[in-house]
N, CA, C and O of each residue as an XYZ file, in Angstrom:
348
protein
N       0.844     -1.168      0.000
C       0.000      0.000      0.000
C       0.899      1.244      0.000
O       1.691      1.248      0.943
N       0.980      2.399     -0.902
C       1.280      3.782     -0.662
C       0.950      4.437     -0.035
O      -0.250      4.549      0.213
N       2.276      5.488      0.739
C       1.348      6.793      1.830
C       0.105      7.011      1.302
O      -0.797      6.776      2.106
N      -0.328      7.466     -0.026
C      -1.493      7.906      0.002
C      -2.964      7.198      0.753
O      -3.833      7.818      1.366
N      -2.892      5.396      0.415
C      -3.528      4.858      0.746
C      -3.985      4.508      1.819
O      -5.103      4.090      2.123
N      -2.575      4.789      2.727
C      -2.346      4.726      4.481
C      -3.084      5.548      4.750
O      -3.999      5.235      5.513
N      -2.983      7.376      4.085
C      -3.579      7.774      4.893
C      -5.309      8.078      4.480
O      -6.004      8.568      5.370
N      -5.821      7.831      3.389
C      -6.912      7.439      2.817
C      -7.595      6.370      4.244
O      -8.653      6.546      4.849
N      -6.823      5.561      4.400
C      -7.518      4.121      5.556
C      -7.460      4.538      6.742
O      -8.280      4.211      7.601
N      -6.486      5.309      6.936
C      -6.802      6.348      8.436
C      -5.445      5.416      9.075
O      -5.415      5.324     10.302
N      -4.606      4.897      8.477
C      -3.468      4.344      8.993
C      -2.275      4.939      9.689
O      -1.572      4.412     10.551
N      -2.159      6.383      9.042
C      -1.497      7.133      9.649
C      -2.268      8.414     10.474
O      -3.349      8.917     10.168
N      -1.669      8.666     11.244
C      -2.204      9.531     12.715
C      -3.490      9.682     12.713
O      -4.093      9.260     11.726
N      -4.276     10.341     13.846
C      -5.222     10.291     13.257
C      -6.113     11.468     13.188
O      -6.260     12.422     13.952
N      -6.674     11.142     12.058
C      -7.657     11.918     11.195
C      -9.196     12.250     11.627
O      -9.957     11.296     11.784
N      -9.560     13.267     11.776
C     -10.924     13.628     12.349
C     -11.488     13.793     11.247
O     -11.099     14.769     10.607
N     -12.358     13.106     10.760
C     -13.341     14.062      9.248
C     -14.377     14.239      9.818
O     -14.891     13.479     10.639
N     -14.842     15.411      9.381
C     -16.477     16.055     10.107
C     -17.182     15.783      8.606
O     -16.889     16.213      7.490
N     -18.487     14.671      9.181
C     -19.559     14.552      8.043
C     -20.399     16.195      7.712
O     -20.806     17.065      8.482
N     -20.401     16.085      6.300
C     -21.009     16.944      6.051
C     -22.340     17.384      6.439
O     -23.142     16.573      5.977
N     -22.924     18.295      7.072
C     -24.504     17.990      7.788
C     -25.414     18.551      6.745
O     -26.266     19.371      7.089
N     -25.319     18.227      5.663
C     -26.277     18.189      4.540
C     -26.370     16.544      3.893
O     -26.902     16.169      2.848
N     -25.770     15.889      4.755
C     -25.433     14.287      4.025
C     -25.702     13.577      5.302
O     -24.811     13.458      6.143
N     -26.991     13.065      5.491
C     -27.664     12.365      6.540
C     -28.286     11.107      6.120
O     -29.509     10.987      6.175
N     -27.581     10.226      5.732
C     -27.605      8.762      5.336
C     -29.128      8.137      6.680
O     -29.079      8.072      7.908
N     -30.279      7.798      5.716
C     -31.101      7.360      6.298
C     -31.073      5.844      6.379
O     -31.776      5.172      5.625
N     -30.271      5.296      7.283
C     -30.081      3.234      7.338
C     -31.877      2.590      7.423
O     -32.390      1.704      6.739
N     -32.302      3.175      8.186
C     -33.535      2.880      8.275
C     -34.449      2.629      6.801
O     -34.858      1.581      6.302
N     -34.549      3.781      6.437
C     -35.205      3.190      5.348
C     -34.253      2.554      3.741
O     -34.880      2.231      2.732
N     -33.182      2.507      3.798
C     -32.513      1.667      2.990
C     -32.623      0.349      3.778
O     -32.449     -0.471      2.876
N     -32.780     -0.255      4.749
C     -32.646     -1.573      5.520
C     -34.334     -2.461      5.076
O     -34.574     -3.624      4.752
N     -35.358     -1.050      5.296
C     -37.019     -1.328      4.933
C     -36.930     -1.701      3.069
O     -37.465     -2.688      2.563
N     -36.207     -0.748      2.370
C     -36.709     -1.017      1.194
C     -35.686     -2.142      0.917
O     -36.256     -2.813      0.057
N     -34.788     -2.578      1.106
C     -33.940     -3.755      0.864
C     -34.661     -5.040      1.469
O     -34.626     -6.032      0.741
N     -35.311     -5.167      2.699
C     -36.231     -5.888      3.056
C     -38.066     -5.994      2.036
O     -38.883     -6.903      1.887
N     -38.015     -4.960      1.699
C     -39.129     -5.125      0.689
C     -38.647     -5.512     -0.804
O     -39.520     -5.935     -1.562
N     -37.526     -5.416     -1.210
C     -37.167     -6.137     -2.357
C     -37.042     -7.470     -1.963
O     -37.957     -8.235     -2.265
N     -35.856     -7.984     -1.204
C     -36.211     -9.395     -0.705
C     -36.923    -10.418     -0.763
O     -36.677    -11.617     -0.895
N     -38.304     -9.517     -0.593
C     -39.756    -10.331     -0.365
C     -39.766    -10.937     -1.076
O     -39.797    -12.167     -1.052
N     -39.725     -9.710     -2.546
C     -40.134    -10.405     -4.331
C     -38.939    -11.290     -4.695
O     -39.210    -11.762     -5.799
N     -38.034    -11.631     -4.388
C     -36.958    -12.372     -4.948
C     -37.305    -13.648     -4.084
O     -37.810    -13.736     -2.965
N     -36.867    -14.607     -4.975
C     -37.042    -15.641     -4.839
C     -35.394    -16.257     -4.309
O     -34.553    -15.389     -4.540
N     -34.915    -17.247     -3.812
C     -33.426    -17.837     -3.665
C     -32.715    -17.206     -4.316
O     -32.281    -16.113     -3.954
N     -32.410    -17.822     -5.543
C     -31.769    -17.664     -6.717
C     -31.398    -15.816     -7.186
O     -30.407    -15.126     -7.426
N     -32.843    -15.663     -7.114
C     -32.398    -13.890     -7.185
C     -32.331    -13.220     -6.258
O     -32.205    -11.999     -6.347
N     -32.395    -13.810     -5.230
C     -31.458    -12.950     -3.902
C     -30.113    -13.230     -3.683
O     -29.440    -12.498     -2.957
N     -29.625    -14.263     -4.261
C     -28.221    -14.385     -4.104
C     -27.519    -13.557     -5.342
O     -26.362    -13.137     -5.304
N     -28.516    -13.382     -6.552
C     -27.517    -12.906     -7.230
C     -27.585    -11.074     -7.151
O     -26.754    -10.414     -7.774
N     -28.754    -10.360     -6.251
C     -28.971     -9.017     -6.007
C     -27.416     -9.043     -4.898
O     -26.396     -8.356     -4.850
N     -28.030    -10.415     -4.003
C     -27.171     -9.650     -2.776
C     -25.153    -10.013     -3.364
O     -24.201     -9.638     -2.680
N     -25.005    -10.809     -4.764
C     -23.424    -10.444     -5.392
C     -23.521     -9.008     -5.738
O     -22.704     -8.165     -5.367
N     -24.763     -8.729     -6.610
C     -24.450     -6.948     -7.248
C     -24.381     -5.910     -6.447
O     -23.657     -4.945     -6.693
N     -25.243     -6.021     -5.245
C     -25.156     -4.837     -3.945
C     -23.019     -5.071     -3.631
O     -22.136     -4.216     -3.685
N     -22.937     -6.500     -3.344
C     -21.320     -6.697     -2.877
C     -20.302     -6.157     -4.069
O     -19.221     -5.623     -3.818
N     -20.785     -6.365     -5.323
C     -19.828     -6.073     -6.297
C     -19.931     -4.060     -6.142
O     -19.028     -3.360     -5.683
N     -21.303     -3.547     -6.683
C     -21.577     -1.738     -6.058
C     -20.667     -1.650     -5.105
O     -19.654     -0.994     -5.346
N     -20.844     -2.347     -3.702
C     -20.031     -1.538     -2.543
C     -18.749     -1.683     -2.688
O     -18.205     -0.895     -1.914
N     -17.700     -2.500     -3.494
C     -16.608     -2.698     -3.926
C     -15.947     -1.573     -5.166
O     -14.954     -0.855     -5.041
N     -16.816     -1.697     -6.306
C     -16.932     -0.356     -6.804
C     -16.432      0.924     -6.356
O     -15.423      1.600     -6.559
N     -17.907      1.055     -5.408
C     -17.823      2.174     -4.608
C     -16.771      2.652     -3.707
O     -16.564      3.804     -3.324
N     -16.347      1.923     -3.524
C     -15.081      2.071     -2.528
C     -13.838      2.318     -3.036
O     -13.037      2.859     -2.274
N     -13.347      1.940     -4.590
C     -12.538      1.425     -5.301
C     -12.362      3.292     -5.835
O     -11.407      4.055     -5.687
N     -13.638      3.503     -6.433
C     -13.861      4.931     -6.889
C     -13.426      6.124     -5.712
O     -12.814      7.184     -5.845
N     -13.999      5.488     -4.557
C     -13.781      6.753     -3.406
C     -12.101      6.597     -2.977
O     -11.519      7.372     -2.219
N     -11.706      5.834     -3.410
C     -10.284      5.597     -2.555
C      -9.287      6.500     -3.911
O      -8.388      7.335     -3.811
N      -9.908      5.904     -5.049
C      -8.946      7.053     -6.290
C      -9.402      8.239     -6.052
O      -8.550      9.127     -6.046
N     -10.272      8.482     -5.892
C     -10.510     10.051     -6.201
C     -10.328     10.915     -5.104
O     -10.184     12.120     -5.313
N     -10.315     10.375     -3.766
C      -9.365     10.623     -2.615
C      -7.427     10.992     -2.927
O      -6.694     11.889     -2.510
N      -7.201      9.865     -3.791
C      -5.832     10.243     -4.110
C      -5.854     10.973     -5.083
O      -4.931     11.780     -4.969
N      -6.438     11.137     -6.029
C      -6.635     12.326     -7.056
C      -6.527     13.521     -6.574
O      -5.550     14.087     -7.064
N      -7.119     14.181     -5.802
C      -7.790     15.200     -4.358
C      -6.602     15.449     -4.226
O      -6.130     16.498     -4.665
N      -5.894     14.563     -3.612
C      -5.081     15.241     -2.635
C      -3.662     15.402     -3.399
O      -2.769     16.190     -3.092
N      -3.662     14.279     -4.688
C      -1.973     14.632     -5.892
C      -2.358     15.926     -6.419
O      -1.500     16.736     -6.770
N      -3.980     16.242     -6.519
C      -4.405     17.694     -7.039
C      -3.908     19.175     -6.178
O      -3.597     20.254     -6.683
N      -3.960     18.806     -4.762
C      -3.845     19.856     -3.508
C      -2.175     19.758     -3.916
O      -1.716     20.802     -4.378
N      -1.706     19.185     -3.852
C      -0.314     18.765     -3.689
C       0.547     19.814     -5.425
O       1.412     20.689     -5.463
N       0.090     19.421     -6.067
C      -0.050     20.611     -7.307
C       0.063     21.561     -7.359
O       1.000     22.218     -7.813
N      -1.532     22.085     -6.578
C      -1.616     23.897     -6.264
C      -0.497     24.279     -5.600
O       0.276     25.223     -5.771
N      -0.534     23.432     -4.848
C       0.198     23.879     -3.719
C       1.934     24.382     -4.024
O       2.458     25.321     -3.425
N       2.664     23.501     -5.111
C       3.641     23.073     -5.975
C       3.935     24.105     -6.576
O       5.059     24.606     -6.567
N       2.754     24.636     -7.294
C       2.632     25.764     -8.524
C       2.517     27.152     -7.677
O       3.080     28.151     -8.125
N       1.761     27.220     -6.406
C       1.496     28.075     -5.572
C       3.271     28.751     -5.063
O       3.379     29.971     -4.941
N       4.341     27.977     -4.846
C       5.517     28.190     -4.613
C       6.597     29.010     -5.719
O       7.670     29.595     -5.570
N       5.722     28.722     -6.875
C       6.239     29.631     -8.234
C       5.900     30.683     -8.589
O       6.410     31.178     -9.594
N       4.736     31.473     -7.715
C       4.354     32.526     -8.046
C       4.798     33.409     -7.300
O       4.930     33.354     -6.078
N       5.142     34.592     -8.286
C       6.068     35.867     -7.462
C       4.757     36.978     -6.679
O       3.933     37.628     -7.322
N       4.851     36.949     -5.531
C       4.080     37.864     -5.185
C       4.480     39.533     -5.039
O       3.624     40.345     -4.687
């Protein structure tokens, strides 16, 4: 794994992130409507919803972890270019 990734995982020191309070993840009713899909699936297509939900959250994670390092090789840039300018 690279520094970046260390500190992406919270491996190095540690990191406070404050959730954004416009981003209020409702578990409750994602837990109800995942339980109401359920219903309609039969075996067979609940095993293969509950691979695509596992494959999404893998995805998802895969995407948030690059674009985390994107972010921050981007800050790292300004910041780079910021040292070249004559004030």
């Amino acid at each position: 794994m690279n520094i970046l990734q260390e500190l992406y995982y919270g491996n190095i020191g540690e990191v406070s992130r404050k959730r954004n309070p416009k981003f209020t993840p409702n578990i409750n009713k994602e837990l109800a409507l995942y339980n109401d899909i359920c219903k309609l699936l039969n075996k067979e297509q609940k095993e293969l919803f509950e691979k695509f939900l596992d494959l999404c959250a893998e995805n998802h994670g895969n995407e948030l972890e690059d674009t985390y390092i994107q972010g921050f090789k981007t800050g790292l840039l300004i910041a780079f270019e910021s040292t070249k300018i004559e004030l």
